[in-house]
C-alpha positions in Angstrom: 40.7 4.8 -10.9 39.9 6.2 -14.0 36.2 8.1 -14.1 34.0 9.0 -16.8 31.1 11.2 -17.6 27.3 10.3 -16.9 26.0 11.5 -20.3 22.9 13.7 -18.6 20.0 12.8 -22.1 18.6 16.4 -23.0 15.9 18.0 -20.9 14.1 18.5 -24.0 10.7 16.8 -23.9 11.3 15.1 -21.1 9.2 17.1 -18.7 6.1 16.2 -21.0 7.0 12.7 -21.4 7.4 12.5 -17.2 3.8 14.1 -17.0 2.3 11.8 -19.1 4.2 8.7 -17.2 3.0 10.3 -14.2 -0.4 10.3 -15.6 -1.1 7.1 -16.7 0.7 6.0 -13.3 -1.9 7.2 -11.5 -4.8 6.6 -13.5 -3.2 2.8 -13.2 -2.6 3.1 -9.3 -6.5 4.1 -9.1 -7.2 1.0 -10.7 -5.3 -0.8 -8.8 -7.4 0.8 -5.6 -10.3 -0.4 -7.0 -9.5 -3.5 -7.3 -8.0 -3.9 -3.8 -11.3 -2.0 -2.2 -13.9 -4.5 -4.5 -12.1 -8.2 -4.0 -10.6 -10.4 -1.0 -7.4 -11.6 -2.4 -5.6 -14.9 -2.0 -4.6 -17.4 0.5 -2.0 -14.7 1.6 -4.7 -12.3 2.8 -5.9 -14.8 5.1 -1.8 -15.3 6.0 -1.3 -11.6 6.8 -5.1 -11.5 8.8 -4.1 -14.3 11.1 0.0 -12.3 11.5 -2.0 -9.0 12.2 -3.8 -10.8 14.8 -0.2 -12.1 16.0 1.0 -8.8 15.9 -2.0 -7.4 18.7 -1.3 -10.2 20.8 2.8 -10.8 20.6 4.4 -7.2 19.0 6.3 -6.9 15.8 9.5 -8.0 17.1 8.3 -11.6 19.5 6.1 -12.7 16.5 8.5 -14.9 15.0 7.9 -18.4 16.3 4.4 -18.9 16.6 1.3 -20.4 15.0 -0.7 -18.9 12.4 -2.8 -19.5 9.1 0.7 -19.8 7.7 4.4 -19.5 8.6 5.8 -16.2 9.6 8.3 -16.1 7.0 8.7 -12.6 6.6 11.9 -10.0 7.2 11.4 -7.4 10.2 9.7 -4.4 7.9 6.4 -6.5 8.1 5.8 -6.6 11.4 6.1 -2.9 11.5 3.9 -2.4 8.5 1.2 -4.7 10.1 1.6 -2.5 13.2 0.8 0.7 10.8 -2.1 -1.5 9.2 -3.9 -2.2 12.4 -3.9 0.9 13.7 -5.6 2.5 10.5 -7.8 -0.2 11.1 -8.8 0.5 14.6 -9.2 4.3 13.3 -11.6 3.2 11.1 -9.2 4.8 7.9 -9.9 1.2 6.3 -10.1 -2.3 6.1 -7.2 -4.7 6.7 -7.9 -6.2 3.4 -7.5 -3.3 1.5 -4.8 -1.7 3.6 -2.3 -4.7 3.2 -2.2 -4.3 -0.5 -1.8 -0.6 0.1 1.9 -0.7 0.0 2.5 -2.7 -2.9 0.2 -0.2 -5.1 1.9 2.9 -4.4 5.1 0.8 -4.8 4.6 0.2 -8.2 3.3 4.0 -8.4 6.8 4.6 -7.7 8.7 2.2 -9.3 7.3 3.5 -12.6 8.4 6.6 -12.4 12.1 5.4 -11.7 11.7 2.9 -14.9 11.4 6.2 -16.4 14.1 7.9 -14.9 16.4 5.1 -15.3 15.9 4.1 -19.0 16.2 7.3 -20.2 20.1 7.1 -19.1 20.6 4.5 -22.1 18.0 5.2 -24.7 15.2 8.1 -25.6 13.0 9.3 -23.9 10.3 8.5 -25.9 11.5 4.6 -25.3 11.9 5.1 -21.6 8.1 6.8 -22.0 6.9 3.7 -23.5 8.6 1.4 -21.1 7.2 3.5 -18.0 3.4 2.9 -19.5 4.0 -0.7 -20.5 5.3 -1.5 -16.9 2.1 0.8 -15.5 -0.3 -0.6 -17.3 1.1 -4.5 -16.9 -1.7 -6.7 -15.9 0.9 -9.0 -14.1 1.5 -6.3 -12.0 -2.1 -4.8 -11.4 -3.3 -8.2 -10.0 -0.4 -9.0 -8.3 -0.3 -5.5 -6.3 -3.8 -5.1 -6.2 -5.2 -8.5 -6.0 -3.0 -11.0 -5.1 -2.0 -9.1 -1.5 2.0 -9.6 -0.6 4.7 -7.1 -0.5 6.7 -8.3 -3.7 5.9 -5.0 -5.0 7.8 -3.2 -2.3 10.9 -4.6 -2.6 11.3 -4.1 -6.2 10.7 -0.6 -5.5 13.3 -0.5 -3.0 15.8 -1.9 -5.0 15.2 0.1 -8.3 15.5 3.2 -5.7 18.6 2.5 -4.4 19.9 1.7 -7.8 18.6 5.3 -8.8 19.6 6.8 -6.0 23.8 5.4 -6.6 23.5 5.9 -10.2 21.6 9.0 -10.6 22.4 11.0 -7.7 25.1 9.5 -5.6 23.6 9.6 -2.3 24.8 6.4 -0.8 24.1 6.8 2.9 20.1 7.0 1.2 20.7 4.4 -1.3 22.3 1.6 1.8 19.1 2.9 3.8 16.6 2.2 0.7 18.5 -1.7 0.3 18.6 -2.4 3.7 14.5 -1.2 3.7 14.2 -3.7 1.0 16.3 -6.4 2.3 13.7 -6.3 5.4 10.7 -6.3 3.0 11.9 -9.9 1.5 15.2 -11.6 1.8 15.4 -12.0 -2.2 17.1 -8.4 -2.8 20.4 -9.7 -1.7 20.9 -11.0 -5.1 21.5 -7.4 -5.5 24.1 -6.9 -2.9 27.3 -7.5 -4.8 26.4 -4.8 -7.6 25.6 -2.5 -5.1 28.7 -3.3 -3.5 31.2 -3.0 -6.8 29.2 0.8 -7.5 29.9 2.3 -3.9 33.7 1.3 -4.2 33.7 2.9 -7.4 32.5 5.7 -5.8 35.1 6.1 -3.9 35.6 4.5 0.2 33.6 7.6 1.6 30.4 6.5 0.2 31.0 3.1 1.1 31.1 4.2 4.7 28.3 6.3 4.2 26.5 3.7 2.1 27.3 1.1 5.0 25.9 3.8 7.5 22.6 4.2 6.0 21.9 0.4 5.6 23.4 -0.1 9.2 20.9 2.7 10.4 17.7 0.4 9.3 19.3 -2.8 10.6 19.7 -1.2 14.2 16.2 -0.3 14.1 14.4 -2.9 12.8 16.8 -6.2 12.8 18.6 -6.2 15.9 15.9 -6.0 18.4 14.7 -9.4 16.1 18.1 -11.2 16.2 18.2 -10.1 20.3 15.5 -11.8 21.5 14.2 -14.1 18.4 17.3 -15.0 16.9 16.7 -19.0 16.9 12.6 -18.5 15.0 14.2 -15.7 13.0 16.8 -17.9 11.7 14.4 -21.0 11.6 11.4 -19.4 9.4 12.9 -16.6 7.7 17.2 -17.3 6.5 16.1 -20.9 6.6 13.2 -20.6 4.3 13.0 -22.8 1.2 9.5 -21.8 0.0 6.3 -23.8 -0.6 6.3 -27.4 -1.5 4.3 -26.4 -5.1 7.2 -25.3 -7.3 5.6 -25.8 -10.7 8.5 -23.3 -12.2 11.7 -23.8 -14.1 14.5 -26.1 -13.8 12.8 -28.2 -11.0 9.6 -28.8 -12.9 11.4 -29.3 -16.1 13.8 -32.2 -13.6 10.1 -33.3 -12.8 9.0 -33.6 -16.2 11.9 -35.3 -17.0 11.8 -38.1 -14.3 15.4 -36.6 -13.3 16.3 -38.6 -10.2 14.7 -37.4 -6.9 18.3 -36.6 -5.2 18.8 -33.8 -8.1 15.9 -32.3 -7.1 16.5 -32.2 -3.5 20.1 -30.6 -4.1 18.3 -28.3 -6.4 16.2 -27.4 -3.5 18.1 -27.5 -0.7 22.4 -26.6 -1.3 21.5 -26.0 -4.8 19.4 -23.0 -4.2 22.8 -21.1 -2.3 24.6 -21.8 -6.1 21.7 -20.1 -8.0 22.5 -17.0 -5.4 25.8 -17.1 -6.1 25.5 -17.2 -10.1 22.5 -14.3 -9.6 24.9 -12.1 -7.5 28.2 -12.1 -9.2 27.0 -12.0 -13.2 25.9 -8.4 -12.8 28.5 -7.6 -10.5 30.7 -8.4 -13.0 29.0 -6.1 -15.4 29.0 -3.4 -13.1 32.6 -3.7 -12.6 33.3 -4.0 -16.3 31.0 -1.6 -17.9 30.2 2.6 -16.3 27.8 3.3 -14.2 25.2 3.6 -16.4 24.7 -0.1 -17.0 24.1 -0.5 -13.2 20.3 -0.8 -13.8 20.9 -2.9 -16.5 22.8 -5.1 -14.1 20.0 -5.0 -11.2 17.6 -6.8 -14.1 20.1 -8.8 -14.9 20.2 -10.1 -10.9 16.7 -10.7 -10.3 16.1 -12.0 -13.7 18.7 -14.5 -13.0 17.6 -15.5 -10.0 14.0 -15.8 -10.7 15.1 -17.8 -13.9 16.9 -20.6 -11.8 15.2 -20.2 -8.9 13.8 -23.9 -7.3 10.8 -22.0 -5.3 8.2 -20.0 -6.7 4.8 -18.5 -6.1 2.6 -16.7 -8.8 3.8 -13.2 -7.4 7.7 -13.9 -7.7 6.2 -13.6 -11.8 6.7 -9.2 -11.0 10.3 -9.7 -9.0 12.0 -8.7 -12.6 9.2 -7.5 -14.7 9.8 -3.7 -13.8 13.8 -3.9 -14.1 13.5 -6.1 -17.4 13.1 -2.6 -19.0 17.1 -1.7 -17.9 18.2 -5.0 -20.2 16.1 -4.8 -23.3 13.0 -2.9 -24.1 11.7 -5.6 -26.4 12.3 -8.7 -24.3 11.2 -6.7 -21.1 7.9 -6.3 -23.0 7.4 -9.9 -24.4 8.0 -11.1 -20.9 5.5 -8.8 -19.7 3.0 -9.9 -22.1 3.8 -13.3 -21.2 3.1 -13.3 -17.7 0.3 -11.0 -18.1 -1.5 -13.7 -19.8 -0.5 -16.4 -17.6 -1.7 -14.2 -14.4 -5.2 -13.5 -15.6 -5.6 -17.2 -16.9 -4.4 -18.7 -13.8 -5.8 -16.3 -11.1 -9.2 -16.5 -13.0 -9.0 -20.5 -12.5 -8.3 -19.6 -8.8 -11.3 -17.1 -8.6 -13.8 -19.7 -10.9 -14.8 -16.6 -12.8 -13.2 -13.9 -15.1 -11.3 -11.0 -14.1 -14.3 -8.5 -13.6 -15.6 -11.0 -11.7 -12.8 -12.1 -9.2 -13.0 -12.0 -5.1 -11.2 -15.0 -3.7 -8.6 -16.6 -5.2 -8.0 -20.3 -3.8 -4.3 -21.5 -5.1 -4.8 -24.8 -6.7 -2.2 -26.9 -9.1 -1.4 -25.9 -12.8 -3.6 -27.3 -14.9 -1.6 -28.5 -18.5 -2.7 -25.1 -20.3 -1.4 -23.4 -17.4 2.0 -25.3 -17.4 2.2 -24.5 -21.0 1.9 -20.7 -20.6 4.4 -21.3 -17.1 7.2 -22.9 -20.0 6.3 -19.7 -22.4 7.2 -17.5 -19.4 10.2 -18.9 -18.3 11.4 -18.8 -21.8 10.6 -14.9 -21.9 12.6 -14.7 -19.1 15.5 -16.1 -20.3 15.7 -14.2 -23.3 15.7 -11.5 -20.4 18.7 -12.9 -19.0 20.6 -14.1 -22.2 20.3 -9.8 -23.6 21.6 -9.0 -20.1 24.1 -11.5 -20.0 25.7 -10.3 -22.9 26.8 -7.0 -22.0 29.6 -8.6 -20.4 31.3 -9.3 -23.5 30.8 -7.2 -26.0 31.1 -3.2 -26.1 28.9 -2.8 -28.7 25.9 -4.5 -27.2 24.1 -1.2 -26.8 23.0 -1.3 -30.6 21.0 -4.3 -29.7 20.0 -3.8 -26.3 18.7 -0.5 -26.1 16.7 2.3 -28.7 18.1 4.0 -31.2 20.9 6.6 -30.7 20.7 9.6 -27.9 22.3 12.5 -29.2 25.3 13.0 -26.6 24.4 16.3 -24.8 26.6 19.1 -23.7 26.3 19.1 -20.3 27.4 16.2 -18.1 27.9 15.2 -14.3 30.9 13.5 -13.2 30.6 9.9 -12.3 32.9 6.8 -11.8 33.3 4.1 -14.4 35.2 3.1 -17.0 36.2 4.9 -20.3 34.0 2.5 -21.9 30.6 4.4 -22.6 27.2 2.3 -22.3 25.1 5.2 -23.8 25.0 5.0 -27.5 25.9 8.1 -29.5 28.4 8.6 -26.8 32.4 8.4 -27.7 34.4 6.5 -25.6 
């Protein structure tokens, strides 16, 4: 196969433009802190308090299967992390409350310094500055990692790392280990999968034993002892999962609003749901097979867009699955989403709390209310635009005009990478 350049943008400025990410990341992260220390969380606090419990008394592997505040829905890297959260708990190194939304902050600290890393292969680096302080400073993504108190967080930052590590520096036996970490954070990454799968065989059948080895490495040590002696609860509560009967989102509340016939609905919900995986998976494989290397990340927002977009079953925090990687597809969209589920976060989660955002400490999930439902429908919308700037890229070469900021000044030093002759930097001849 044919390989081409990864155009390397200058080093000039970027050091100081990293710093100041850097910077407002943390300042952002401290917030975030803050606000996990001074408030309670939602109903999944009380979840993850009753599974820590479960955790003492059963182990993180013989958990699944049993009663709690809610079902034990969750992939084997939880069990772990609640085994690491109790016993800074019994150390007296905090509170649970505060240490179960530990993980997700310092996920997004990390994620925004990839956003970073990875939009500054297609555009400037004052653009990937901008889109590295718009995704720290999102409020979506301050109350859902510092509030709200689930692990969403993590996987995104799992995913955006292994897409990093393929892109940017190749190491595939790191990159399977980071999916396979956030494959067992949340099932929802393997919407991911067949990208992942199209870059490591451009790579060359090396790193795809390598690749397979590192993802291979996790599932030894944290799914097989689960699928051993828990297979039948593990297959139950967690592959089997449809999510929560409230799914005010999308194409099934639209079918709702539209009196669409109850069986539609149920297909939607039940086979239905494997067709949205299957659309979510191959469209950006697809890209990545048709376009280099460098539209990879562009690709991993397109996938979780996607599937968030046409998704049947939703929860408030599913809002910050594609906000980060939105900024691969289309600075502008990215940021119109963000805005848009900004707002519709702090209006809903203050309804939840009875009191405005200063003033927030338990958040008790209730229905939409219409204004809520209106800002859901402005949201979805957002998201599509996401989708439709992404989806493009698979037919036209000259998308990057539109999709990404103005022209990078092709540099003169360059790394080797696999791909296509067709560039996907602008500025860059094919």
């Amino acid at each position: 196969m044919a390989h081409s350049a990864l155009r390397v943008p200058p080093a000039g400025g970027a050091t100081r433009a990293r710093l100041v990410v850097l910077g407002v990341a943390v300042v952002a992260t401290a917030v975030k802190l803050l606000v996990a220390a001074r408030t309670f969380g939602t109903n999944d606090v009380h979840s993850w308090l009753s599974f820590g419990e479960g955790v003492r008394e059963y182990g993180p592997v013989d958990l699944y299967g049993h009663q709690f505040f809610s079902l034990y829905n969750h992939p084997p890297l939880s069990g772990r992390m609640l085994v690491a959260v109790n016993w800074l708990v019994d150390h007296d190194l905090g509170t649970f409350v505060f240490l179960i939304k530990v993980p997700a902050v310092f996920a997004d600290l990390v994620t925004v310094l990839l956003v970073f890393e990875l939009v500054r292969l297609r555009a400037s680096t004052a653009r990937a500055l901008l889109a590295g302080v718009l995704v720290a400073c999102s409020p979506a993504l301050g109350v859902v990692s510092g509030f709200h108190g689930n692990t969403d967080s993590v996987f995104v930052m799992f995913v955006v790392l292994g897409v990093y590590l393929l892109v940017v520096r190749r190491w595939a036996a790191v990159a399977g280990a980071a999916f396979a970490l956030a494959l067992s954070v949340k099932l929802t990454p393997v919407v991911v999968a067949p990208l992942l799968l199209v870059l490591v065989v451009r790579l060359g059948w090396r790193r795809v034993l390598t690749f397979t080895g590192g993802g291979a490495v996790v599932f030894a040590l944290l799914w097989l002892p689960v699928v051993l002696r828990r297979w039948t609860e593990f297959s139950r509560d967690v592959l089997g999962y449809q999510g929560i009967q409230a799914r005010e989102w999308g194409l099934n509340q639209f079918a709702v609003w539209a009196h669409v016939p109850a069986g539609i609905t149920g297909w939607l919900i039940g086979p239905g749901r494997f067709v949205v995986l299957l659309v979510s998976g191959l469209l950006p494989a697809i890209i990545a097979w048709r376009r280099p290397s460098s539209c990879a990340p562009a690709a991993a927002g397109l996938a979780l867009a996607l599937f968030l977009l046409l998704s049947p079953a939703f929860g408030m925090q599913y809002l910050v699955w594609p906000l980060a990687v939105a900024y691969f597809v289309n600075f502008w969209v990215a940021t119109v989403y963000n805005v848009a589920v900004s707002v519709f976060v702090l209006v809903v989660y203050s309804h939840w709390n009875g009191a405005p955002p200063w003033d927030w400490w338990e958040g008790v999930a209730t229905l939409f209310r219409p204004g809520d439902s209106v800002l859901m429908v402005i949201s979805w919308v957002a998201l599509a635009a996401v989708v439709v700037a992404g989806a493009l890229m698979v037919r036209r070469r000259d998308m990057d005009e539109f999709l990404t900021a103005p022209v990078v000044p092709a540099p003169t030093e360059s790394v080797p990478i696999f791909g296509s002759e067709v560039s996907c930097l602008p500025g860059v001849p094919k």
